[in-house]
N, C-alpha and C positions, 0 to 999 in steps of 0.2 A: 464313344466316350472322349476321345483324343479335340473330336471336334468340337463335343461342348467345351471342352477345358480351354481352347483355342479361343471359342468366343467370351469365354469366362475372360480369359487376360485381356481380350481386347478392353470388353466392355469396362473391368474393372480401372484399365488404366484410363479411362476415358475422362475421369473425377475425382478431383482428391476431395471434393465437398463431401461433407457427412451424408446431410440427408441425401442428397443426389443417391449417392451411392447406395444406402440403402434402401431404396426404393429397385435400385439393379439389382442388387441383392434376392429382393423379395419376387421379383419379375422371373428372375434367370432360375430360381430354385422350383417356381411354379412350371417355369417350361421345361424343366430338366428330368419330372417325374409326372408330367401331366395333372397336378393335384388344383383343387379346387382352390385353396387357398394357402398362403404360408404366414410363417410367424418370426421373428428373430430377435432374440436378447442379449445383450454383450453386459459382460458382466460390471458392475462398477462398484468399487470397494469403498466408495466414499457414501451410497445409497442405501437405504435398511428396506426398500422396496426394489422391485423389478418393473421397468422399464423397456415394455413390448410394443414393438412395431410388426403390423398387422394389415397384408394386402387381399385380395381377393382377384380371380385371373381375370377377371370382366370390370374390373373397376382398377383405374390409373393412382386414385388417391392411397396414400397411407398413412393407416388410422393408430393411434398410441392408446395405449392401457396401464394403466400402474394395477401390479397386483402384488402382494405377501410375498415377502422374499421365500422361493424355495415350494411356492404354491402350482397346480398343475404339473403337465410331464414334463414339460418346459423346465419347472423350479429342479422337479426330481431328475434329469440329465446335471442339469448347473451342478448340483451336490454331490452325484457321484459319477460323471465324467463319463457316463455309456451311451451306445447311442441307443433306441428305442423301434423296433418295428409294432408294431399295433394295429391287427384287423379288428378288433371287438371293442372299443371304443367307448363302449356303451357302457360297460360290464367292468371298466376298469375304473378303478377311484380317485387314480390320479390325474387322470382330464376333470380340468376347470368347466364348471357347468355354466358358471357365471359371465365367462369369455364368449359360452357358446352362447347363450342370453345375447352378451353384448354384440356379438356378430351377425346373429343370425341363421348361425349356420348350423346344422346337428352333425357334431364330430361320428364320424364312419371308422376310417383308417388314418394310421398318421406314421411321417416319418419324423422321427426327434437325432438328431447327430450334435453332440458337442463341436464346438470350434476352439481347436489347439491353436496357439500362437507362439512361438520362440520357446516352445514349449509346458506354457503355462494355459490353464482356464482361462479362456477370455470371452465366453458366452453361448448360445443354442441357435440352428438354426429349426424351423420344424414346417417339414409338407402336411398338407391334412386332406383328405379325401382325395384319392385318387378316380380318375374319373371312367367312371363305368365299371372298374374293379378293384382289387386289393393290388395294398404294395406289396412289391417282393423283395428278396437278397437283392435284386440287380439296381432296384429305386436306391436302397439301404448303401449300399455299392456308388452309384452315383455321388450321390449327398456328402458320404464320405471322403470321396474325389475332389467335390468340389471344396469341401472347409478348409483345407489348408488354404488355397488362393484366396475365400472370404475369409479369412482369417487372417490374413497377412494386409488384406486390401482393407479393411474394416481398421485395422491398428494402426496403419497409415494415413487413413481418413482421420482418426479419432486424434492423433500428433498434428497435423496439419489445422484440425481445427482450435485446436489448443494454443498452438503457435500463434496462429492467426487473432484469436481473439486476446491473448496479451497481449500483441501487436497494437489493437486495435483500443484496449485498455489503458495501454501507457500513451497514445497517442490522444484521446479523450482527458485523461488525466492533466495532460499538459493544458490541454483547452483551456478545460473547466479551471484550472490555477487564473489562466490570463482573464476570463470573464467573472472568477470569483476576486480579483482584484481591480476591478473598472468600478466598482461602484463600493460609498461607504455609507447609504443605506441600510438601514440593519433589516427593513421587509424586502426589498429587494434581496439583498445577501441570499436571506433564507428563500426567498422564490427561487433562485436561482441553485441555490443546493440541491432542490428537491426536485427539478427541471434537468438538471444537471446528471445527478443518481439514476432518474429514471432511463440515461443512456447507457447506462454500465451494468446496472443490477434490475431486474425485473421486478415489481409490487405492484397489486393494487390497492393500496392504500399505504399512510406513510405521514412521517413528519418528522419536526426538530422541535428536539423539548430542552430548554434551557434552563438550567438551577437558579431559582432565585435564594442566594447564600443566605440574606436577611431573614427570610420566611420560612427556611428548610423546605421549601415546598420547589417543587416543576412545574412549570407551565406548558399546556400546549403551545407553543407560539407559532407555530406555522404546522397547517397539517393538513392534509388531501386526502377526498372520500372516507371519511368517518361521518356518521351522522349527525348532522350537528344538535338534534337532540338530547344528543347521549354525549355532547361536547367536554361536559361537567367533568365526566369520569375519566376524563386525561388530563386531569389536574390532579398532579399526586406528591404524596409525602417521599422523600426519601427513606428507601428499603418497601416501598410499596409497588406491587405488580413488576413485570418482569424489566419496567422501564427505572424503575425506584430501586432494583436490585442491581440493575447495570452503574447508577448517580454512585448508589451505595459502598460496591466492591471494586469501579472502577474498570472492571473486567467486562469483554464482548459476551454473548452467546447467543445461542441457534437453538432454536425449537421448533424441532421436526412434525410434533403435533400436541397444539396448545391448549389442548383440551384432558392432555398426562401429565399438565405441568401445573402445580399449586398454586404459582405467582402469577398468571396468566388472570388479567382483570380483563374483563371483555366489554371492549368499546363497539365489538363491530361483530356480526349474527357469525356472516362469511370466511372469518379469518380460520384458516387451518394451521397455520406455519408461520414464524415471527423468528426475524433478527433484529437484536438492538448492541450498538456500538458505542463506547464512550467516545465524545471529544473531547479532547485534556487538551490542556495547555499547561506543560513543565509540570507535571505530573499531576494536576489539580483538574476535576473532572469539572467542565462549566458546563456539560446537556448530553443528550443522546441526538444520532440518527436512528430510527427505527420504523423498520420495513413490516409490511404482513401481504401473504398469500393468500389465494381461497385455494392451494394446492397443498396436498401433505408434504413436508421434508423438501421445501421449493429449491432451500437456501444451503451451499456447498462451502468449503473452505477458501474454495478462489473465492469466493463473494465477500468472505471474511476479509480474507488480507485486501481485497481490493477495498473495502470500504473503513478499512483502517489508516489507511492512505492517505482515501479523499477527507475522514473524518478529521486528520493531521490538518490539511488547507482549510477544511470547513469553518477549526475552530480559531483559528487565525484570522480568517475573516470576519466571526462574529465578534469576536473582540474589538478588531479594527471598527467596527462597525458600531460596536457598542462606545468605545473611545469616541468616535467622531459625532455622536449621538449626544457626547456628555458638553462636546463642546458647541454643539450649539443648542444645546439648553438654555444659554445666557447667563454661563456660572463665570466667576471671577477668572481673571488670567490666571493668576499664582495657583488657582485650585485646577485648573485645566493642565497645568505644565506638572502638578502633581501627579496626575492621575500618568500622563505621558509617562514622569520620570519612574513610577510605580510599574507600568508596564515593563520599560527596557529594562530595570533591575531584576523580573520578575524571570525575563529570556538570559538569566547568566545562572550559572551551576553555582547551587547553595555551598556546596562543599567540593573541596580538592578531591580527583577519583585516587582510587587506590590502585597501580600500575605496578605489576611483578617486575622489580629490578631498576626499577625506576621512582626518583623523587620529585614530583610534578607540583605547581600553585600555579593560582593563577588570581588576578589582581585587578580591581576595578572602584577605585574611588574620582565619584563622579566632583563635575565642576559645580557650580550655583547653575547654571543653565540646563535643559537636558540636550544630552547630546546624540551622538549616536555611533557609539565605540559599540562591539559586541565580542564575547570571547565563549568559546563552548567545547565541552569535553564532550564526544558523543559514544555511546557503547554502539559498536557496527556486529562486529562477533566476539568470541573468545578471543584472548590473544591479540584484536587490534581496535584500537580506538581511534575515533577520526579528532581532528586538534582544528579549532575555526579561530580568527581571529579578522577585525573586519570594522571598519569605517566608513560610515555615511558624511555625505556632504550635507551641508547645512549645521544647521538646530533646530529645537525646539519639538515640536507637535510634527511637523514634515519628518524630520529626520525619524522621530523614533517609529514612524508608520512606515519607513521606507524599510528600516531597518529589519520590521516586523517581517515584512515580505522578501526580503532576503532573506533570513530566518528558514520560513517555512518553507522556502521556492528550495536551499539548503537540504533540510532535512530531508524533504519529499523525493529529492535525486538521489540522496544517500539509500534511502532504503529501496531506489530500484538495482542496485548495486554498478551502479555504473563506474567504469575507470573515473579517476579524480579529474582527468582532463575535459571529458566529458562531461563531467560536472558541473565544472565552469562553464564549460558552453551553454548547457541549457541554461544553468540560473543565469547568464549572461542574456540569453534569449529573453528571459523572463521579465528579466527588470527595463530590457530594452522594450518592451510592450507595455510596462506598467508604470513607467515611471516617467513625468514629463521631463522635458530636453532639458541638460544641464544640472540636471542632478545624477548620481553615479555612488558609487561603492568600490572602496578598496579590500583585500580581502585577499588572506591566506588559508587555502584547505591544505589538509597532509591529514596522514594516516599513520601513525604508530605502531608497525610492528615487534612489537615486544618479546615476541617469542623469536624471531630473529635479528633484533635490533633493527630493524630499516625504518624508516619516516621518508614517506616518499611524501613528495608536496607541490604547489603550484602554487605561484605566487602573481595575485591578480591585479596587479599595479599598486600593493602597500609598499608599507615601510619596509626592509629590509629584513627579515629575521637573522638573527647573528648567531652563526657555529660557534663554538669555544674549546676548539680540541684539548683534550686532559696534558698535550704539550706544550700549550701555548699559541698555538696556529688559530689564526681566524678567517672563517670565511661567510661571505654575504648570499643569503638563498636568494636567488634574484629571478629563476628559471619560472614560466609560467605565461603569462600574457599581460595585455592590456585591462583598462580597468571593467567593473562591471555597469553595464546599464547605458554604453555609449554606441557603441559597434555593433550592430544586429553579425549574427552568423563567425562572430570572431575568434581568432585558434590560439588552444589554447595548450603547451605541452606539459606534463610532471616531469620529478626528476626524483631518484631513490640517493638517501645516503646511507653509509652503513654507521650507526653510532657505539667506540670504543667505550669501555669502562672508563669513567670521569671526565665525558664530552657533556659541553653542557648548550641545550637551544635556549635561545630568548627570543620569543616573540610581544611586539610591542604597536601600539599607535604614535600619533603625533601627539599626543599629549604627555608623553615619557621625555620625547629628543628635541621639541620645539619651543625649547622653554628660554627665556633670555634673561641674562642678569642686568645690572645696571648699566654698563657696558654696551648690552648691544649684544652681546657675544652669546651665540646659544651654546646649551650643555652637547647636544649632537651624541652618535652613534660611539665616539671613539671615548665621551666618558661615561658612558652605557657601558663600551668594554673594561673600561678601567674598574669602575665598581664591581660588575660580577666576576672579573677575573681576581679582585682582593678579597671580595666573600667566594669563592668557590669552592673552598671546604664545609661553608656553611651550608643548613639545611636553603631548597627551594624559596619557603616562605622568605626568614631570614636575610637571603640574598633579594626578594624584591621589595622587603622592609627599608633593606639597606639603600637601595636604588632609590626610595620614593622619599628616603629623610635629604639624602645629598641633591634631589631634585628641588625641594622644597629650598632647601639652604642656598642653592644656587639662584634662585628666581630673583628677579627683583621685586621690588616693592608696586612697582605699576604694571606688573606681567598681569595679565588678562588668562587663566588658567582654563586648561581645556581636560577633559575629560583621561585621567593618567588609567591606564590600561595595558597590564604586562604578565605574562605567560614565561613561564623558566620548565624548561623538561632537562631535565639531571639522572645522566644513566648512573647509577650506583657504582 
């Protein structure tokens, strides 16, 4: 016994790969009790089936079986935690006949052991036919010997591969942003979505169905392995089939098997399983992605969050896509710079958030040109909200598509939860891939802890955001880096403050401080402080009311206005 257990650890350390490992698994418990064949299930709380891997001692390969959760002796260990000795085989009800069908083999004897982990269920392993005789206490004995090490070895494997594959997730993720922003084709876009998906989430069959708002109706507009006979019937009403209930509620879901589900319109013979995703943009659903199986219950909750993600980029680029679609239609300028200006009004938060303890606005009246100023409240968790504020170079139709992808390159780091410094790096990586030379973004992230007053932030070569201590004291947030979209790989650091009762932030663009009277003379940072320090008892709004009439009054007559953009956070 000592020696198998010896070779047990060797062999177990030899792999932190899954499958590797269970195939040792399956080898080591066959030579451990001489049986014909073994079986192994580890349990998974995310699955309403069971997921069996299945060797035989004369054959290297191993073979998988989905069966009824709780089905065979296998199901009945998982449920109440014993192990099983079994000479009569035959005679008992609880052996799967169906298995034995699928195997080939007529179950004899069998040994069944649960596998304890950290001391919870975490699956079966099971010998079956012992060879030339029955099992005994001593097989029974073994088997039991060895599940604590497969046990331990198997949760190890099954971490590492987890690890591994968000790794390998967030590193795709990144890709697919820089190849879903090389081109502003809108068939291209979606080739490339669904090209793209097929490296992170498994289907076969799949497509991008886009709202046409006009028609109420969906369009197939791009879709793989459906028949195109039956082409007709992925064209649908909103609140129709389970792709018209996603347009509809706005909301993802998973159907485990599409044939117990009402909504399920059926395009395709094969399909067993189906996930469909909204893409929104600022809470406005424009299409779905949606996946299907010919496997039951294919599709898991990582598959979810991960194609909530890419659905975030996806729908950013079809827009972009669709925008750049409309301008070379051959429609008028002023209608083209409409549709631009429509869009970046569309990326700014309709209403001020409501913050426990705090009085927050925020402020964006555009010039006659579109520009490309952008300011955004974003909910991260309970308790802390991230605060963006952010300037493209240029005008017009360039800037507001530059803008767009800073935007979502933004969002998409956010919800991997990366430190703020981090942040910057990557959307800095990003837009240094996506943006031609000489063009660049300025741009302040922070984070608002409200539940301990801290606003940590990084400041990416903008304007200055200005402290306003409830004493009088002022200081300029300057900590952070260079700008965005210039310097591939460039560092970038945060810095926390702590904000007293009646400390007030201002953040702002150059279209607040760069404004010149008849003179010559610009308004500048220091009567930026002089305004909110004389409305500082006023509300938020109020005080950037006040800022935007004394800004106007100051201007001259031939100032050229640029895009006024300002943000006040006022702790109560």
């Amino acid at each position: 016994m000592e020696k198998l257990l010896l070779e047990a650890a060797r062999t177990f350390n030899s792999t932190l790969e899954y499958e590797e490992l269970i195939s040792h698994v399956l080898r080591l418990v066959i030579k451990a009790v001489d049986a014909e064949a073994a079986m192994v299930f580890r349990i998974d709380h995310r699955r309403t089936d069971m997921k069996i891997r299945f060797m035989q001692h004369d054959k290297a390969e191993v073979r998988h079986f989905n069966r009824e959760l709780g089905s065979g002796l296998v199901g009945w260990v998982a449920r109440y935690k014993e192990p099983v000795l079994l000479n009569d085989a035959s005679n008992d009800p609880r052996v799967d006949c169906e298995i034995e069908e699928e195997t080939d083999i007529k179950f004899q004897s069998m040994v069944t052991v649960p596998l304890i982990g950290k001391g919870q269920m975490i699956g079966v392993i099971e010998a079956i036919n012992k060879d030339g005789e029955e099992f005994n206490e001593t097989d029974l004995d073994i088997l039991t010997g060895l599940g604590d090490q497969i046990a331990v070895a198997i949760d190890n494997a099954a971490l590492y591969r987890q690890l591994k594959r968000e790794a390998l997730e967030k590193q795709l993720l990144y890709e697919i942003g820089i190849e879903l922003s090389e081109t502003l084709h809108l068939d291209d876009v979606l080739s490339k979505i669904m090209s793209s998906l097929k490296q992170v989430v498994s289907f076969d069959a799949g497509g991008v169905f886009l709202l046409d708002q006009g028609h109420k109706q969906i369009g197939s507009i791009y879709t793989q392995s459906y028949d195109p006979e039956r082409e007709e019937d992925l064209n649908l009403k909103i609140g129709q089939g389970l792709i018209g209930y996603v347009v509809e509620h706005g909301k993802p879901i998973i159907v485990p098997d599409v044939e117990k589900d009402d909504r399920y319109v059926s395009a395709r013979e094969a399909t067993r399983s189906e996930i469909v995703v909204p893409m929104q943009l600022d809470g406005r659903v424009i299409g779905v992605l949606n996946l299907e199986s010919d496997e039951l219950d294919a599709y898991e909750e990582s598959d979810l969050s991960l194609m909530l993600t890419f659905a975030s980029q996806a729908a950013i680029s079809v827009e972009r896509a669709r925008l750049h679609e409309k301008i070379l239609s051959g429609k008028k300028i002023e209608e083209q710079l409409n549709v631009a200006r429509e869009i970046q009004q569309s990326f700014l938060p309709p209403t001020n958030p409501t913050i426990v303890g705090y009085d927050v606005s925020g402020m964006n009246i555009p010039s006659g040109q579109v520009g490309g100023d952008y300011y955004d409240f974003i909910d991260i968790v309970e308790g802390q909200t991230g605060i963006a504020i952010g300037d493209v170079s240029g005008k017009g139709i360039p800037a507001a598509l530059i803008m767009a992808s800073f935007r979502a390159s933004l969002i998409a780091e956010i919800r991997n939860n990366y430190a703020i410094r981090a942040i910057a790096r990557k959307v800095n990586n990003l837009l240094f891939e996506s943006i031609k030379p000489g063009n660049f973004v300025t741009a302040v992230y922070s984070v608002l802890d409200s539940r301990n007053h801290i606003l940590t932030f990084c400041n990416c070569g903008h304007d200055r955001p200005i402290l306003i201590r409830a004493n009088g004291e002022v200081e300029y947030l300057i900590e952070g880096g260079p700008i965005l979209g210039v310097t591939h790989n460039a560092v970038y650091e945060e810095r926390p403050i702590f904000l007293m009762e009646g400390d007030t932030v201002v953040f702002y663009t150059d279209g607040v401080t760069e404004v010149f009277n008849r003179k010559g003379e610009q308004f500048g940072p220091q009567r930026l402080i002089e305004q909110v320090t004389k409305h500082r008892d006023k509300s938020a709004i109020e005080i950037s009311d006040h800022v935007y009439k004394e800004v106007m009054k100051f201007a001259g007559p031939d100032h050229v206005y640029d895009d006024f953009t300002m943000m006040i956070i006022k702790r109560k």
